[in-house]
N, C-alpha and C positions, 0 to 999 in steps of 0.2 A: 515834542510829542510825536513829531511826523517820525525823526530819527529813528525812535524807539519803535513804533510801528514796523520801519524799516527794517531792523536790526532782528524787532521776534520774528518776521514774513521768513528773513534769512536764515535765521536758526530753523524753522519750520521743514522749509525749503533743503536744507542740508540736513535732516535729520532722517526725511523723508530718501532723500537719495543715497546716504549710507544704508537704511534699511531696506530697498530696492538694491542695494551692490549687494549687502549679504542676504537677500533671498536669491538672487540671482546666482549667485557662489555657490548657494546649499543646494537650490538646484541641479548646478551642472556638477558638483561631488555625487548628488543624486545619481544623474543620468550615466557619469562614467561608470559610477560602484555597479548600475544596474548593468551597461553592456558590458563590463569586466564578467559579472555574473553570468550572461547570456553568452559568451564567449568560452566562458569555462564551462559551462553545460553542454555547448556543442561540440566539444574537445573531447568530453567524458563518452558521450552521445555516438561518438565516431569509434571509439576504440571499445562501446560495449560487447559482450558476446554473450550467446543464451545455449549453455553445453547443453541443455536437458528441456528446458520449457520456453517459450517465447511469450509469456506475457504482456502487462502492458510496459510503457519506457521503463518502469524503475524494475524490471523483473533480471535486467541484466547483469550482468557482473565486468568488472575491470582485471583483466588479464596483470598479474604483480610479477616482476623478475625476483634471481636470484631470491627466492622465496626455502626458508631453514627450516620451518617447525612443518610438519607435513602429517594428516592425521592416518591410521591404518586402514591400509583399503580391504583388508580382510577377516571385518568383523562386521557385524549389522548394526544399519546406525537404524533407529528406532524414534522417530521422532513426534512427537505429541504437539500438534498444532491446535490454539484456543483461538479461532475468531469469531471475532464480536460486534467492529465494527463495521459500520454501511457508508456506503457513499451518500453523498448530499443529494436530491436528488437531482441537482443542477446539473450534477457528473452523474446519472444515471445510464449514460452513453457507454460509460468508461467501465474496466473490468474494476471489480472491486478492490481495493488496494488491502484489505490484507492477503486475500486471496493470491496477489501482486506480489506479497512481499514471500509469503512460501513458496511461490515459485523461486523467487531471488534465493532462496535460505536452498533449495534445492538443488540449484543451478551454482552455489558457491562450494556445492560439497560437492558436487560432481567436477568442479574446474580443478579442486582439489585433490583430484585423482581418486575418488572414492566410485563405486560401478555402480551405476542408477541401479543395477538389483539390489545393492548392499542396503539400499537406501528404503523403509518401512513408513513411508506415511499414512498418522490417522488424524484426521481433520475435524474437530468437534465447534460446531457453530451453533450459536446461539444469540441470542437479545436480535438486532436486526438485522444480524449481518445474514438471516435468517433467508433474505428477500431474493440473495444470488445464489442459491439454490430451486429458486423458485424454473419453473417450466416456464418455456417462451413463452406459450399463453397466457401464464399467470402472470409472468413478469408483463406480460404487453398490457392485461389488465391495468395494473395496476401504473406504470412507467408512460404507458403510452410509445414503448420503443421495443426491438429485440433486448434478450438479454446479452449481454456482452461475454457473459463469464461460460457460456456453455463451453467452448470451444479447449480453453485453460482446466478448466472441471474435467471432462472427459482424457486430455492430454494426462492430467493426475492421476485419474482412474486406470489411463491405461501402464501406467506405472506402478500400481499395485495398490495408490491412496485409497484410503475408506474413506467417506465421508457418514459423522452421524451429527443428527439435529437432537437440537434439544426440545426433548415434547412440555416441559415448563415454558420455556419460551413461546413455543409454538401457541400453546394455550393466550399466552402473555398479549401477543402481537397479531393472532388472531391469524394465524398461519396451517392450512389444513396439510393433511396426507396428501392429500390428491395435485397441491398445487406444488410438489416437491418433485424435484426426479425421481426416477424409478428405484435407480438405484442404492441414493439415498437412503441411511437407515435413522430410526429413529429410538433414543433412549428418554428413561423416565427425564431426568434430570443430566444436565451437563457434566455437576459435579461427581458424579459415581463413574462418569468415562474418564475424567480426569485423575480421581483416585486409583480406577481399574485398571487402570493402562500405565500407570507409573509405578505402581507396585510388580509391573509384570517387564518392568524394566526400561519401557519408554520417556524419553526427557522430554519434560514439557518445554514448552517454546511458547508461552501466550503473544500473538501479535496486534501490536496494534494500531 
């Protein structure tokens, strides 16, 4: 009887210490995969460039060599921005990431040898992403902080971006005129900018 005792204690005992060797394994494949990650992101992070807007990290672009397909710098590129989504508002700090990423989409067509004039943006937002349009005040209202996106907004604007809100949403989310920038325009519905503006030759680009 004692034997037996002894022999399940052992099995126990060793079963226990193989599954402590392979959590230990999964962890440290864990930690290498992670700093492999964080290693290539500060590799990317070093060689980014920002030809046209400086957004936040991801607004950059990666310089590519020996690059064959190349688009024409001598026609208007026309481009139809849908955003919709908001930051959490954990990241409230942070510039809004789709706002983020038309910078990127702007900054990749300018590394491309295209002339920030060529380049026509209209920026139609709606649902929440409503919030980064909002005036420092409003946004401070509401965030508890500045707003981050002023800076990137204005940079757009002075590139010739429109920005129009959508007055459905606005109703929707409880978003007034007043707590918009100035500049800001405002239409009935989202979808009749997005109809109007592609039939007049603009490619949409929804981000998200």
């Amino acid at each position: 009887m004692r034997d037996s005792l002894l022999r399940a204690k052992d099995s126990i005992l060793l079963a226990k210490e193989t599954e402590l060797r392979a959590q230990f394994h999964a962890d440290s494949l864990k930690v290498e995969k992670e700093f492999a990650e964080k290693t290539k992101w500060k590799n990317i992070e070093a060689r980014e460039q920002f030809p046209a807007l400086k957004g936040d990290e991801y607004s950059g672009i990666i310089p590519v060599s020996e690059v064959t397909e190349t688009p024409d710098p001598n026609i208007n590129y026309k481009i139809l921005f849908e955003v919709t989504v908001n930051n959490p508002d954990s990241t409230a700090k942070n510039i809004n990431s789709s706002l983020d990423e038309v910078a990127r989409v702007i900054n990749l067509h300018v590394a491309s040898g295209i002339p920030a004039k060529r380049i026509l943006p209209v920026i139609v937002v709606h649902a929440a992403a409503l919030n980064a349009l909002k005036t420092n005040e409003a946004y401070q209202k509401k965030y508890k902080t500045d707003n981050p996106n002023l800076k990137l907004i204005a940079d757009l604007q002075k590139m010739g971006a429109k920005f129009i809100a959508c007055g459905q949403a606005m109703e929707f989310f409880e978003v007034k005129k007043e707590e918009l920038l100035p500049d800001v325009k405002v239409s009935l519905t989202a979808q009749t900018v997005l109809t109007h503006y592609q039939l007049k030759g603009y490619v949409w680009h929804p981000v998200q």
